[in-house]
SETIVEX-702333 format. One line per 3 residues: number of its first residue (from 1); for each residue x, y, z of C-alpha. Coordinates in Angstrom, 1 decimal, m for minus. Example, Ala and Ser with C-alpha at 12.3 -4.5 7.8 and 13.67 -1.06 7.14 Angstrom:
BEGIN
1	12.3,m4.5,7.8 | 13.7,m1.1,7.1 $
! end
This chain:
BEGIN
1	0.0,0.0,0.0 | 1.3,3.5,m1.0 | 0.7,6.5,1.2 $
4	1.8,10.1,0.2 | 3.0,12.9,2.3 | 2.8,16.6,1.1 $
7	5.7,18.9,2.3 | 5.8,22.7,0.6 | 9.0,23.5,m0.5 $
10	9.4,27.5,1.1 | 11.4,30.2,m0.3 | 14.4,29.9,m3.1 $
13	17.3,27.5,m2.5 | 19.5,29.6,m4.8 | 18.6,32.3,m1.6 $
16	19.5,29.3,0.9 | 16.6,28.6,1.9 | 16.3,24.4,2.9 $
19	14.4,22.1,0.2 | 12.0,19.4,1.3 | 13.3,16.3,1.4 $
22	12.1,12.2,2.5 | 15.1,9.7,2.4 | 13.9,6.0,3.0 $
25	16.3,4.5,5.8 | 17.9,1.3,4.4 | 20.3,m0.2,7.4 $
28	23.4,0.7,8.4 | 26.7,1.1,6.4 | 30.5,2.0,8.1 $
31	29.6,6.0,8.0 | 26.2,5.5,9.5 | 22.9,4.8,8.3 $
34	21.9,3.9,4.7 | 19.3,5.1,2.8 | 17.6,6.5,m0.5 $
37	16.8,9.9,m0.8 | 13.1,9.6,m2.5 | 12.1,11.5,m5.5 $
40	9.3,14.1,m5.1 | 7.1,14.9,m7.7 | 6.3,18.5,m7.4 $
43	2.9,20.3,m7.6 | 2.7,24.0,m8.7 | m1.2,24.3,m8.9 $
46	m1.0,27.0,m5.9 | 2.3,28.7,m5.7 | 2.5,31.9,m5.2 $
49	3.4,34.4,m8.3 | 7.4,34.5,m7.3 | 7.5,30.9,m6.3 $
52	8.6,31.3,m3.3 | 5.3,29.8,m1.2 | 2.6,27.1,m2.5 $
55	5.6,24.7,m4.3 | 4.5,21.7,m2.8 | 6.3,18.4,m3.5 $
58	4.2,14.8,m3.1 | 6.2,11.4,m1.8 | 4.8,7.8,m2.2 $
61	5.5,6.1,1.0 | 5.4,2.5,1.2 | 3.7,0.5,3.9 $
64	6.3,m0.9,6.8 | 8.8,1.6,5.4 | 11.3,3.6,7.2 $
67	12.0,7.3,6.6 | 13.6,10.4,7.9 | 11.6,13.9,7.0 $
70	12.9,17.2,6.4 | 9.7,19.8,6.1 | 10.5,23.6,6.3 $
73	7.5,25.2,8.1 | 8.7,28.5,7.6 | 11.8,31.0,6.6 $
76	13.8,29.8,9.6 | 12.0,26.5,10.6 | 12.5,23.4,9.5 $
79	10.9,20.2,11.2 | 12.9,16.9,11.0 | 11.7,13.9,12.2 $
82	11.8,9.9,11.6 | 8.6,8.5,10.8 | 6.9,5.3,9.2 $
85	4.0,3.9,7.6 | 1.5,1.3,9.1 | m1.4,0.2,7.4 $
88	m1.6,3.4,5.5 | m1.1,5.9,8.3 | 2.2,7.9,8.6 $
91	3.4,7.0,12.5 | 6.1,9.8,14.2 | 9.0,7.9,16.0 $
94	11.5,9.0,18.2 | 15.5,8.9,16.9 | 15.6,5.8,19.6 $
97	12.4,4.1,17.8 | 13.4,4.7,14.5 | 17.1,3.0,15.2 $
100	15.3,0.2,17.1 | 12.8,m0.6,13.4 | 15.5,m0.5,11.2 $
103	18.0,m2.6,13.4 | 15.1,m5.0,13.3 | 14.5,m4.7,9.5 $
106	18.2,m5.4,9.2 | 18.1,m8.4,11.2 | 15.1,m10.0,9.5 $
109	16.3,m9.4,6.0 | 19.8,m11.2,7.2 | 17.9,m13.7,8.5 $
112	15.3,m14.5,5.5 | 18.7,m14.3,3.0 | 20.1,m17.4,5.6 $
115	17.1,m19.2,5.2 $
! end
């Protein structure tokens, strides 16, 4: 099952402003965590003449999936957070939770590979 998350992209990064951004968490590699930054597909149906508010960009989410979210709220805020997707509903999880799902995920992919 597919769910999709709408983040707006606010301002101009050529201004340095921070995109949007939704990276699937894979496991863990030597220099931390793996993952895949997603591709969004952007909607301009209510920006803003200057495009600088209203950009908003969609991501398909994937149920049992892992992800780390980057969503500017404004100028100067930006709200990061791990979250993931069960039975179509988009779950918020502590750094601690999130490292405890994908340690799990790791394990049980080892362990079906062994099998």
């Amino acid at each position: 099952m597919l769910t999709t998350i709408k983040l707006e992209s606010i301002g101009n990064i050529r201004q340095g402003n921070k995109p949007s951004w939704v990276k699937r968490l894979i496991g863990f590699n030597r220099d931390g965590i793996d993952f895949e930054l997603l591709k969004g597909y952007t909607d301009y149906s209510n920006s803003n003449s200057v495009g600088s508010r209203g950009i908003y960009r969609n991501y398909f989410l994937i149920d049992e999936g892992l992800y780390q979210v980057s969503s500017p709220q404004s100028w100067k805020s930006i709200d990061q957070y791990f979250c993931k997707v069960k039975n179509g509903e988009v779950v918020r999880l502590t750094f601690e939770e999130a490292m405890l799902c994908l340690e799990k995920q790791v394990l049980a992919r080892t362990y079906m590979k062994r099998r």
